[in-house]
C-alpha positions in Angstrom: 5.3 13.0 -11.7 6.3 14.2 -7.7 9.8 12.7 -6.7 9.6 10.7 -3.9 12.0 9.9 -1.3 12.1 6.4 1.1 14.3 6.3 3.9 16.1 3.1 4.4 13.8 1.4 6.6 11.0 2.1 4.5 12.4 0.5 1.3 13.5 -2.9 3.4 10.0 -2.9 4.1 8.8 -2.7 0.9 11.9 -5.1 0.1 9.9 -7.6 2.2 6.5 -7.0 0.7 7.7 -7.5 -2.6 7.1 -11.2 -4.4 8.2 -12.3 -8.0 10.3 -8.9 -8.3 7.2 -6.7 -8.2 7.8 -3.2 -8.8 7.6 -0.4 -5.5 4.6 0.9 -8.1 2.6 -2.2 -8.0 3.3 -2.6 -4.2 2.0 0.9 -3.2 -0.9 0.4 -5.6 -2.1 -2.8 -3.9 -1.6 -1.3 -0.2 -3.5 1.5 -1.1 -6.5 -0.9 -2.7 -6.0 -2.8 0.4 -6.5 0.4 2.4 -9.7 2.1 0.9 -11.2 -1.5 1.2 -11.1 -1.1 5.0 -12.1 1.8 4.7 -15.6 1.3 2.8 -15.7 -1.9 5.1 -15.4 0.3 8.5 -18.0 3.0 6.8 -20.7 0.5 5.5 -20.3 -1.6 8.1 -21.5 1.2 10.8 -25.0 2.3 8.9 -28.3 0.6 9.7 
């Protein structure tokens, strides 16, 4: 597994996000589901 590194704004961000103690893991996960949703959304929703 790749190391990474957050700088400090990045973490208070995620500090923010972050309900009932959730884990940076879980957090990342869901923006990233949150992410390819919009994605298929914005692609589907431009075909006939």
């Amino acid at each position: 597994m790749p190391d990474v590194h957050l700088d400090e704004d990045t973490v208070d961000r995620l500090d923010r996000l972050r309900v009932d103690e959730e884990s940076y893991d879980e957090i990342v996960t869901e923006l990233i589901n949150i992410y390819e949703t919009e994605e298929r959304t914005l692609f589907r929703g431009g075909s006939p």
